[in-house]
N, C-alpha and C positions, 0 to 999 in steps of 0.2 A: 711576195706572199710570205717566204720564210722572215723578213722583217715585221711584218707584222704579224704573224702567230708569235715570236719571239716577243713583242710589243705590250701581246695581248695577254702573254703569261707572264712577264713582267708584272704587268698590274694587277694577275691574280694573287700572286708571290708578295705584293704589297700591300693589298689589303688583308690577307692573312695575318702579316707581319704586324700590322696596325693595329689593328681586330686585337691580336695576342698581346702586344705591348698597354695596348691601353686597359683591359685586365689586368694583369699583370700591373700595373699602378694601381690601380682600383684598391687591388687585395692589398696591398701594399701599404696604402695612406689610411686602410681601415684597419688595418694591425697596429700603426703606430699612432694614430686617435684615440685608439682602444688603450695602448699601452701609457700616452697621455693622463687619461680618466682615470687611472688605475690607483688605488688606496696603497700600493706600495712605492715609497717615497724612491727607492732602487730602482723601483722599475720606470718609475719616471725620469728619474736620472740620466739611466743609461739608454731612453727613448732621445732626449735631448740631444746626448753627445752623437747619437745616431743621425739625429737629423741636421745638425752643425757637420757630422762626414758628408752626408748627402747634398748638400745645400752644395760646399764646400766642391763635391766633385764636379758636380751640376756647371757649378761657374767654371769649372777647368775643363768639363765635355764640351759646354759652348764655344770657350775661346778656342781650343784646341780643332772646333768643326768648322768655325768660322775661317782658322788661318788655312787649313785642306782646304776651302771651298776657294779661298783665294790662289792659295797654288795651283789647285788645278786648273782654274780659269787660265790662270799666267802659261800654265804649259798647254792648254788647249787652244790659246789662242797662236801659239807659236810652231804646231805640228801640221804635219801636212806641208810647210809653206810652198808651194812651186815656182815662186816668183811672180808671180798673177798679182796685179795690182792695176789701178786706173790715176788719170790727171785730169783735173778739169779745168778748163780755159771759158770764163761765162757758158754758154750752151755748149762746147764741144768737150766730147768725153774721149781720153786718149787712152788705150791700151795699151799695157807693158806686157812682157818685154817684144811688143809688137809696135808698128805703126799702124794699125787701125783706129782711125776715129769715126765715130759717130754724134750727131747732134739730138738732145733732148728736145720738147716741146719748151717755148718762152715762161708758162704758168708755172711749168715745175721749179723753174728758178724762184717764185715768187713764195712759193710753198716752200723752199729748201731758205729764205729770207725768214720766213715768218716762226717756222715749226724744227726747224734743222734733221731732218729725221727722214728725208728720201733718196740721199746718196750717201753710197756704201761704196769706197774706193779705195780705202786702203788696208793690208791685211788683219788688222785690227778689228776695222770695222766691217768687214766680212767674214770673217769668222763668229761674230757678235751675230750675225741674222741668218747665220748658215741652215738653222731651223726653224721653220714656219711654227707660231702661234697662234692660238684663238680661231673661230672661224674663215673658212676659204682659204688663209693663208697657210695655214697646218699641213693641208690636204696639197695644198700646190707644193710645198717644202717637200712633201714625202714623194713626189711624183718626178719631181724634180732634181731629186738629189740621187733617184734611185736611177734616172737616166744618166746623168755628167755623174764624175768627179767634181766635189766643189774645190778640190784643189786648183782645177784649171778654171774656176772664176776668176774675173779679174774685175767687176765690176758689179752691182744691182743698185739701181735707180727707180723710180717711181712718183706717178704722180700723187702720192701719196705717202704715209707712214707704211713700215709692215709690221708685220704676226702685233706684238702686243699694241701698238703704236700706230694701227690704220685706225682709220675710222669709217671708210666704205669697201665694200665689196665690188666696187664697181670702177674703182681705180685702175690702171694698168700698172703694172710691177714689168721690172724686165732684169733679166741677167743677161752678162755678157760674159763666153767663155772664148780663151783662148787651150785650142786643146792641138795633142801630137796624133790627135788617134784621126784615120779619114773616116772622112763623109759617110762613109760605107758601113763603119766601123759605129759610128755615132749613131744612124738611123736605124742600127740593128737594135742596140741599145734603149734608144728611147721604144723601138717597135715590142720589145719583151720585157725588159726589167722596166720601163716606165710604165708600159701598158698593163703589166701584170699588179703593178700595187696600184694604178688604178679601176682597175677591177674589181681587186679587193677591196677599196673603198665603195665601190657602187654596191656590191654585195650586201655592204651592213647596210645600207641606208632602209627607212621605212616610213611613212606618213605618204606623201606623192610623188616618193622616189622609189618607193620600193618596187622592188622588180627589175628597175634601173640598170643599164648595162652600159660600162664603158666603150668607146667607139673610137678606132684609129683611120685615120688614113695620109696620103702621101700625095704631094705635088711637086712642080718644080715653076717658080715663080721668078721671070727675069735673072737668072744666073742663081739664085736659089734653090738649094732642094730642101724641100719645106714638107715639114710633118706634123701633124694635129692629133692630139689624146681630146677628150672630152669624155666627162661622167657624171653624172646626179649627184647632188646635194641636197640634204633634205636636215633642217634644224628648227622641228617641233610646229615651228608659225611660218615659218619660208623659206626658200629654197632655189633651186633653181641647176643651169647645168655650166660645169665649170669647165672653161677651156683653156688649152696649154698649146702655143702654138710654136713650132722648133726650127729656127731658119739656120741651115749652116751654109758654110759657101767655102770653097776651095782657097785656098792663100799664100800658093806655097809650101814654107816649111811648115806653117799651120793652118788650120781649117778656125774659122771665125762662126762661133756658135749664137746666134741672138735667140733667145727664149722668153717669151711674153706670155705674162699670165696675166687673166681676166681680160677687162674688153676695153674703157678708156673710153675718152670723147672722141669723137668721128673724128678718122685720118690719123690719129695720134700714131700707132704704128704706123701705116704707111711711111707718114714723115721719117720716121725714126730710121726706117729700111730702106729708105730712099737717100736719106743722109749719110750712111758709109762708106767712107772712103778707106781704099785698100791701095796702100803705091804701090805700082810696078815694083816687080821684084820681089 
């Protein structure tokens, strides 16, 4: 909740900002258009040497915002790291610095053939998708990052693209966490910090979501203990209600977290939850 009132006044704080700047140019370009037109030969003059400064700093703001935005990327993509990373061997996906594997569906290899754009395995490239865009994937990002550390990602795969780069809502997306925190630890987690932003989410929604209420609850499925968020989405012409489903399982020195969001073709998870293998030991 406090992330998203933080979110929300954000973008108050930026449209303001906007709003003020872009004035603020207005008045600007019409003082020196004005100063332009003007019958004194000085005062054009010295309009000129004005706009050769501006022009002038204009290109040294850009370059200068362009190299920040690249350093920070270079340092955002390298904080956090906790060693979480994946391998893949045709269908089989291996976790670091764990021995758990898991196997994908045969299609998504055919999709990661054609589009390159549904496995996210090494620290680079997880940190690159660490936050959901655009539609369904936004909201899962927020839901999802508010339950784990995405430090202890080491994996997201999908049969699909995500945030900027899906193309259906109806794909299944999966992360794979390797985390030190137990089971216990983890369910509380998703049960308050994941349920409470989405909550928050259900709250705004309005058209034939509104009224909408997020809904948790807990199982334990073949060695799994397995927890479900679901909440409304509502985006003007359609909608529908979006599920997050949380499988951890004991492992030792770590607990093995698989998290699947949206729904996928029949059995697609099953398969997936069915395929992990964890050595002795």
């Amino acid at each position: 909740m406090r992330e998203t009132m933080n979110n929300e006044m954000a973008g108050y704080v930026f449209e303001f900002l906007f709003c003020a700047a872009l004035g603020l140019v207005c008045f600007v370009l019409w003082r020196f258009f004005s100063a332009l037109r003007s019958q004194d030969s000085e005062v054009r003059k010295e309009a000129k040497r004005k706009a050769r400064f501006v022009v002038i700093s204009l290109i040294i703001a850009i370059a200068g915002t362009v190299v920040a935005a690249k350093v920070y990327t270079e340092v955002d993509l390298r904080i956090g790291d906790a060693g979480r990373f994946a391998t893949r061997s045709a269908r089989t996906i291996q976790l670091h610095p764990s021995d758990f594997t898991f196997q994908v569906p045969r299609d998504w290899l055919e999709w990661d053939a054609q589009f390159h754009n549904n496995f996210h395995l090494d620290h680079r490239e997880l940190r690159s998708i660490r936050i959901g865009h655009g539609e369904w994937d936004s909201e899962y990002g927020s839901v999802v990052n508010a339950s784990l550390s995405f430090d202890d990602c080491a994996a997201h795969v999908g049969g699909g693209g995500w945030g900027w780069q899906s193309v259906s809502f109806g794909d299944l997306q999966v992360r794979a966490y390797v985390t030190s925190l137990s089971a216990e630890n983890v369910l509380l987690r998703v049960k308050t910090q994941g349920f409470s932003v989405a909550q928050s989410i259900a709250e705004r929604q309005d058209g034939f979501a509104a009224g909408g209420k997020a809904d948790f609850s807990t199982s334990t499925e073949q060695g799994w203990q397995q927890a479900t968020i679901t909440y409304p989405l509502w985006y003007g012409d359609y909608g529908g209600t979006a599920p997050i489903d949380f499988y951890v399982r004991d492992a030792g020195r770590y607990r093995l977290v698989l998290v699947f969001m949206g729904w996928g073709r029949e059995n697609e998870k099953a398969s997936i939850l069915g395929s992990v293998k964890i050595p002795a030991g």
